[in-house]
N, C-alpha and C positions, 0 to 999 in steps of 0.2 A: 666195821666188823672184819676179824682177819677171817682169811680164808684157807682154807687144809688145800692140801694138792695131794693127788696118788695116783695110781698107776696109768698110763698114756695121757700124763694131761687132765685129768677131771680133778674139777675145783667146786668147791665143797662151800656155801655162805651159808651161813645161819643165822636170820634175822632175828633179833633181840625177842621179838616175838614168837618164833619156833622154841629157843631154850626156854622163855616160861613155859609151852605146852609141853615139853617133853620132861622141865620139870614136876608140872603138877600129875600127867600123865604117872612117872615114878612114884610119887608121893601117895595118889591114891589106893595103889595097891592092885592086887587081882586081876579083871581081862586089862584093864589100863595101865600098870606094870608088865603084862606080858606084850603090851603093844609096844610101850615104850623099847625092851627089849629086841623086838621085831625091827625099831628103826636103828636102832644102834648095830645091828648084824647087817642090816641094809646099810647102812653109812658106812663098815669097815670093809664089805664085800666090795662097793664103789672104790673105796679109798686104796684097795689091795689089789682090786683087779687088773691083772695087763690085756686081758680081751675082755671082747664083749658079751662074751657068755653069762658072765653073773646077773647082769642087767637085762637079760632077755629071760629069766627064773622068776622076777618080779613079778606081783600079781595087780598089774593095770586095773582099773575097774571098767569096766564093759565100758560105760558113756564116757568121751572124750573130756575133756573142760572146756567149754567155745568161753566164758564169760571173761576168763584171764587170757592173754597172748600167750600162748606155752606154756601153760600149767596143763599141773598130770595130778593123778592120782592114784595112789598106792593103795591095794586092799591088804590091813595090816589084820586083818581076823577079827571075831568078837565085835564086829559094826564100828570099828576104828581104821582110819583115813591116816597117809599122810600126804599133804599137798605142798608143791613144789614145781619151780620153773625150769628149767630146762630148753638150752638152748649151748646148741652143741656140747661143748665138755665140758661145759660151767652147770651147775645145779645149786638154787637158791633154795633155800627150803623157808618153807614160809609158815604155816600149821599143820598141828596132827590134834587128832580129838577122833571123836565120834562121830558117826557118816553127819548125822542132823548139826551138831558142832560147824562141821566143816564144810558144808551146805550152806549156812547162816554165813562162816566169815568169808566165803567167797561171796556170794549175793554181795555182800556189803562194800564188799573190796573188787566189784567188775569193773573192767573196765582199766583195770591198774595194768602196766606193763613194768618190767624191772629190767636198767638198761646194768649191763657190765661193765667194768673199766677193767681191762686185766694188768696194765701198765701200771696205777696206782690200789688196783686191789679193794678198789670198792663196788658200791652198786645202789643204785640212784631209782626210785620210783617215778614213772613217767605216766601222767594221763593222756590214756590214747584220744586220737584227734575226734575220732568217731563218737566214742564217750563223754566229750566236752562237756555234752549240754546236763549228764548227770553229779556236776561234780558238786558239793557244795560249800558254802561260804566256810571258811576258820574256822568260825566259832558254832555253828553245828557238827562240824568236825569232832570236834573236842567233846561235845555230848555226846556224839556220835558213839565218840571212845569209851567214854564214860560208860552209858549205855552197855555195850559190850564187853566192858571188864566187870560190870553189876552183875550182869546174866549168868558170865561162867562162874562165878562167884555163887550165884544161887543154885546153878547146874553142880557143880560140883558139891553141894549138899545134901543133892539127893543120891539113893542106893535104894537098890532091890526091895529092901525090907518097905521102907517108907511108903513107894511106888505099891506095893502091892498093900499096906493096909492102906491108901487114896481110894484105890480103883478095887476092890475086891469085893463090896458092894455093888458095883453095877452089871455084874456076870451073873449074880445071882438071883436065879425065880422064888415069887411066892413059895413057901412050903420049903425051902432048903438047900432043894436041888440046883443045878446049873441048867 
């Protein structure tokens, strides 16, 4: 993956996996377009800025991320996340979704660290040493994926409307009321 560069040095990677979220993000529409929007203003204010002022406007989310080495997390509004590594003026962006979205693909992916190359302009996924003993075989792997690309597949089918004729039976009492 190439990488953007902009002002004092900050270098910009986007995992093959952040552009489908910020593709389907767009694609959905409504608060997930306007979140989408939110990171593209965050990516050109990075890209544009010569201090560090734009990058301290960010909206952090209260708890740190301990599960990844240097991941952060962006509160993009409407219960949407963006997460990303960060280590000095390089920023890997890895997902954006919905806080519970982005909850699930970190859980799944603890323990990952993301080494830089800035000479050759890549960047290499590294299991920390600590995390060893969770890692698992190939070929659960690969379910693993599977798995995970099935779910936001089904997630992405659902909307408001759905969601509420599911659950709008169990708020309501006997006789009509709530």
């Amino acid at each position: 993956m190439m990488p953007r560069e902009g002002g004092r040095g900050i270098v910009l990677y986007k995992t093959p996996l952040f552009k489908r979220c910020l593709d389907d993000l767009r694609r959905k529409g409504g608060t997930a377009s306007d979140a989408a929007e939110r990171i593209d203003i965050i990516l050109r204010n990075l890209l544009q800025s010569e201090d560090n002022t734009e990058r301290e406007k960010f909206r952090y989310t209260r708890n740190g991320e301990y599960r990844i080495r240097h991941c952060k997390k962006i509160s993009l509004g409407c219960g949407y996340r963006l997460v990303f590594i960060q280590k000095d003026s390089c920023y890997v962006l890895l997902y954006a979704g919905t806080h519970d979205d982005c909850f699930r693909w970190i859980e799944r992916n603890k323990g990952l660290s993301y080494e830089v190359d800035n000479t050759t302009l890549t960047i290499s996924v590294v299991q920390d040493a600590d995390e060893g003993a969770d890692v698992l075989p190939e070929d659960l792997l690969e379910v693993q994926k599977f798995v995970e690309q099935h779910e936001q597949k089904l997630m992405g089918q659902l909307d408001d409307d759905l969601l509420a004729r599911i659950f709008s039976g169990w708020c309501r009492k006997e006789g009509g009321g709530f």
